[in-house]
Phi, psi and omega in degrees: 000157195063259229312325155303335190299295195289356169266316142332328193294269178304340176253347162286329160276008176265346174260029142062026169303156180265116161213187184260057148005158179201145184209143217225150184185123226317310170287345192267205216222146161285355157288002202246177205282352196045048147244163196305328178316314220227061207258162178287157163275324200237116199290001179264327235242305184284340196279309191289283199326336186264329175259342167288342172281350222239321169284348178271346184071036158270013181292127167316167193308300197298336190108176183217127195245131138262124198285155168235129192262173183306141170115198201240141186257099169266107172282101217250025157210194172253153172260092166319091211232135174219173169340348186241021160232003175291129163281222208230172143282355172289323187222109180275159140284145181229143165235090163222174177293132161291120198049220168322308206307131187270140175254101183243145177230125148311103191239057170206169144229158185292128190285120176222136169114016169273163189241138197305171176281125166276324187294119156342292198294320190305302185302286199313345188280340189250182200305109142030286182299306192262344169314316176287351195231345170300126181230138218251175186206119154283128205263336163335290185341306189277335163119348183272121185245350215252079187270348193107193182221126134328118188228140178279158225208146166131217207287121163058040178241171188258191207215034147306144171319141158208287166276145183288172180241141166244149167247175181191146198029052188057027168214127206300146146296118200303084200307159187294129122238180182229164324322181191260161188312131181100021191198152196207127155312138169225135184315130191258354179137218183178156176322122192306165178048015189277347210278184160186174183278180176235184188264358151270024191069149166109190201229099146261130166291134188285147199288341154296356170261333170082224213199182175240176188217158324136112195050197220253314198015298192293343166307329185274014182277141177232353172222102133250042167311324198219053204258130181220158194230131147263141179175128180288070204303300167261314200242157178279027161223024179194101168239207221156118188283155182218112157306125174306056175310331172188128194231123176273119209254002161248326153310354184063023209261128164224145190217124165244168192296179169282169342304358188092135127323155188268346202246007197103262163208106178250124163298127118122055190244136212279120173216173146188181216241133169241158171067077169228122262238322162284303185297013158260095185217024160235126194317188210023035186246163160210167212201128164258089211280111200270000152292322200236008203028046162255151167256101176261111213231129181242112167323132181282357224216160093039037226330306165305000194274327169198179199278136194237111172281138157232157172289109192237328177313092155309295210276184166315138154298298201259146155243144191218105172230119163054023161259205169204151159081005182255139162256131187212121225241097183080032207250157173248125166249115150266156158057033162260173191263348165263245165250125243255319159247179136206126212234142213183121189044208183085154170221145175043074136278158180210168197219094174261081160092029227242163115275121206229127181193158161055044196242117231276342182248220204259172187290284184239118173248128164249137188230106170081199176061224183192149150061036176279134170207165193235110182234141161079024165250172172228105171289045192239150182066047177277142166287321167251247163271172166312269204242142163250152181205119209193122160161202193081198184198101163317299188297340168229022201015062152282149155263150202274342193091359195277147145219191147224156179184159188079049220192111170280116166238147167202153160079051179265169192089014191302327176271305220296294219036335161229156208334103176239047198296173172305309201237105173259115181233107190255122182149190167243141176055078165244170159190138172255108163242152165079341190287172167236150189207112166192162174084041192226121172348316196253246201248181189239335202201087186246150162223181203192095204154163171243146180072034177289129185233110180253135179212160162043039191240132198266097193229140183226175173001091203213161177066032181293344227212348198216144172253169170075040165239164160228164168275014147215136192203148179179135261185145153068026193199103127349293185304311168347045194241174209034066155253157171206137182271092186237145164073002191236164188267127159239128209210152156061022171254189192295218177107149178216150201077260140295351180100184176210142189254133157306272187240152211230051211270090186260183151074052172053031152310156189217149147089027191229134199260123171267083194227105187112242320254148167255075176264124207247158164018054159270144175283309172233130198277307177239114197216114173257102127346002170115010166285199185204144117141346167350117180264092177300348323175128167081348173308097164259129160315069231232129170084357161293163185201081015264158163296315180222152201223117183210139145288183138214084195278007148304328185285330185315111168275035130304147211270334173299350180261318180318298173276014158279344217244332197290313187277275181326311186283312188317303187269335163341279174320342175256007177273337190242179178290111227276318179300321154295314174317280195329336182266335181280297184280109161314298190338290180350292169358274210318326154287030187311291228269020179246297193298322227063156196278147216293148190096337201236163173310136186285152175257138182214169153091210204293315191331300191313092193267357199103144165268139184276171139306086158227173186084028186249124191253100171245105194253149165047051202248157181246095178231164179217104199112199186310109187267309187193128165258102203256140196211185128080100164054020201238129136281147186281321176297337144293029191224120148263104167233106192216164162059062175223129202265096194251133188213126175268046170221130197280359166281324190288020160176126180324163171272169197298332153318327178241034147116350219030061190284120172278174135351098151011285200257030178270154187300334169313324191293289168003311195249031188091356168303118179264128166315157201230093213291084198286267197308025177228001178276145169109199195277160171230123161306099205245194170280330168306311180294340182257013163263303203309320186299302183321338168277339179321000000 
């Protein structure tokens, strides 16, 4: 399912089908008839024409496409599509760009007129260095009032529309901080006796008491009212912006407002202080002083060589509430402060061959419905994640049908930085194929859920900016089960601090099939987290350390492993339905003989020994280099690990240019290792991926 649509698309219009079409373009008028001649101005004004046709019983058999002709639809709402704007499966509605022409709808505006800085008092507050190149826009002037709020953002924050933004040559811009981007202040302590201990070893400082920083630097700041801090505050997986409630510049003191960080204060943990007015003193940084409203900006560029935007637009470009059968097609959605679709309920919409940038949330959020899909897009520079994918039913495994593929993503996470992947998927019968995902703080790929399908997906440089992550990750759930891993290139990533994990099966997650995958210079490429029943299987490795890493911190009588497998894990597992989870996954048994069986007395209390890792097969595998590491309560005997071809010589399989192809006569074919179809993994050039490079 999906994969037909855009290609149907396109060859129903080269076969000259007949419909009644409505075209809509920047310059015409909503007086006018909405022909090509004659076109609409506005998408609410072609949105009524579609539905007075829809009340006449004139939609045509085949469906009806609205053209949006070249330029830009600058958007001060979301365009709203419900049950009275829906096609069929026979006859879809199309929103798409006409022919070549690029279509952009827009939820900002282009900035013009600035001028150098003049105010005395202004120039001395900033750097020397920056005074000739800093340039100022009254935005008042212009009518612009609505700048937003600052909010805190980040691990477990919600993800509302919030401050407006600037781009500039189709890339976002730094607000002023300090240090300048790529280097971090590190937390200098806390208030004696403030501290305590954590479940990870070590000393956090309490989060109402705050933290010390390190030299004089905030002495040359003269306004710190709207003063905000980043920071991974305690752990390298969870940071978070904090408003500056107060800072004592002869203690080195800094205390910030609620909400708080979640975990506390850790010495010598990565922060660093944004939106300050001195501290714009590198090009692409800008600072909005929101009392007098200029904006003050040092351009990376030329200010005229490109467009310098701003973000204004709260809501969604496009909303799809309970609609169905609509497409929308070959389009640039930009600049807005939220999210650029968002789709709730409904069946088989699609988002096709789209450019999505510059976005203050996520690229696609889909909620409910069935057969929803995002194909043949480039997803880049979201403030929170990509694509959200959310539907089905746990309690009865339906599946929802969504998916997405053929989807460039790169630099998402810009506020949020954890998890915020490119690709979320929570639910039952989701997919992810085909994307390409790199160049992203975090994870690349987290689900949550079951009959999860990952496949043929290119993920790279990922975990840049975080530790303890992986590039396809999921976590905390027994019930978790048929989900697979298939097929996919994971190559190259980051990480700090603890690493990034390949694929990342943490907290005793279960039931998950690995198969096929090519993992090239990962730290730990397949990592079982104390879980069970896992299929390993057909994998190659190649420069990891280790190719596979498995545990069993189910067993750990430390009470933070304990009441996760005693508490958490336990009512996870009593939330869905047992007789079914049990006819679907058989495995599931086997937790039987820890929990006990449904009906029968739970086993607890001192009886309650922990769950081990078992039932996990790692088999017919390939690695070259560092092979496999069982640590933290776990034994090799509980792990079948056979038929595995393991080598430190770096001849026994090509380098990636020519496919990582083994040896004829290598000993893997024997033991059973199946070819790993490389060259069918990542994007596939279709004709939707070749309109879409004109957009750029």
């Amino acid at each position: 399912m999906g994969r037909w649509i855009p290609l149907l698309l396109w060859a129903g219009l080269a076969a000259g089908l007949t419909r009644a079409d409505f075209y809509v373009a920047p310059a015409g008028s909503d007086a006018n008839a909405g022909t090509k001649a004659s076109p609409f101005a506005t998408l609410e004004r072609a949105r009524e024409a579609v539905r007075s046709l829809k009340q006449t019983g004139q939609l045509p058999q085949n469906g009806l496409t609205v053209w949006l002709r070249q330029g830009d639809f600058v958007r001060t709402n979301a365009l709203e599509l419900t049950e009275a704007d829906s096609g069929t499966g026979k006859a879809p509605i199309l929103w798409q760009a006409y022919g070549e022409e690029r279509v952009r709808l827009v939820g900002g505006r282009v900035l013009t007129g600035f001028q150098p800085v003049a105010d005395a008092a202004v120039l001395a507050r900033l750097d020397p260095a920056a005074r000739d190149h800093v340039l100022q826009l009254n935005l008042r002037a212009l009518g612009i009032t609505d700048f937003g709020e600052m909010m805190s953002r980040g691990f477990n924050r919600p993800t509302a529309p919030a401050h407006c933004e600037l781009f500039f040559g189709g890339r976002p811009m730094t607000l002023a901080r300090w240090p300048d981007e790529g280097t971090w202040a590190k937390i200098a302590g806390f208030p004696a006796g403030k501290g305590k201990d954590d479940d990870h070893g070590g000393v956090i400082g309490g989060l109402t008491n705050g933290y010390f920083y390190a030299g004089d630097r905030p002495r040359r700041w003269q306004d710190t009212s709207d003063l905000w801090a980043h920071g991974f505050w305690a752990y390298d997986w969870a940071n978070s912006y904090e408003k500056v409630a107060a800072i004592d510049l002869d203690q080195h003191l800094v205390k910030t407002a609620r909400p708080f960080g979640h975990y506390g204060f850790r010495t010598g943990q990565r922060f660093y202080f944004l939106n300050v007015l001195e501290e714009l003193d590198q090009p692409g940084e800008w600072f909005l002083d929101r009392k007098s409203g200029i904006l003050y900006f040092w351009p990376p560029g030329p200010v005229t060589s490109s467009e310098t935007l701003l973000s204004l637009l709260r809501q969604p470009i496009f909303k799809l509430t309970r609609a169905s059968h609509i497409t929308i097609q070959g389009l640039v959605l930009e600049a807005t402060r939220g999210s650029a679709v968002e789709i709730s309920g409904g069946t088989g919409n699609r988002l096709v061959g789209c450019l999505l940038r510059n976005l203050g949330n996520l690229g696609v959020v889909i909620n409910g419905g069935k057969d929803h899909g995002v194909a043949g897009c480039d997803i880049l520079d979201t403030g929170d994640g990509g694509v959200s994918l959310n539907g089905g039913d746990r309690q009865t495994l339906t599946p929802a049908g969504h998916f997405v593929e053929n989807c460039h993503f790169q630099r998402q996470a810009r506020w949020s930085k954890c998890y915020a992947p490119a690709i979320e998927m929570t639910g039952v019968g989701l997919r992810a194929s085909h994307n390409l995902i790199h160049d992203h703080p975090h994870a690349g790929i987290i689900f949550w859920g079951n009959d999860v399908l990952i496949d043929f997906n290119d993920i790279h440089h990922i975990a840049l900016e975080t530790g303890d992550v992986g590039a396809i990750y999921t976590g905390r759930d027994y019930s978790f089960r048929g989900n697979r891993i298939r097929n996919n290139f994971i190559h190259e990533t980051g990480g700090v601090g603890m690493g990034s994990m390949g694929v990342y099966m943490d907290d005793c997650v279960s039931g998950t099939e690995v198969f096929g995958n090519i993992f090239q210079k990962v730290h730990l490429a397949m990592f079982i987290g104390g879980g069970r029943d896992h299929h390993v299987e057909t994998n190659l490795f190649v420069d990891c350390e280790p190719a596979v890493q498995a545990d069993g911190r189910g067993l750990d009588r430390a009470p933070v492993w304990h009441d996760m497998v005693d508490g958490y894990m336990r009512q996870k597992l009593a939330a869905v339905p047992a007789a079914l989870y049990r006819e679907r996954y058989p495995a599931i048994r086997s937790l039987d003989a820890h929990y006990g069986a449904p009906g029968s007395p739970a086993i607890t209390g001192a009886a309650f020994k922990g769950v081990p890792p078992e039932g996990n097969v790692i088999a017919h595998n390939v690695c070259v280099g560092n092979w496999l590491n069982i640590t933290w309560n776990a034994k090799p005997e509980l792990f079948d690990v056979r038929d595995n071809f393991v080598s430190t010589d770096p001849m026994q399989v090509a380098p990636a240019a020519d496919g990582f192809r083994l040896p004829k006569d290598s000993p893997a074919w024997k033991l059973g290792f199946q070819p790993i179809p490389l060259d069918q993994i990542g994007l596939r050039a279709d004709a939707t991926r070749q309109r879409l490079a004109h957009l750029q």
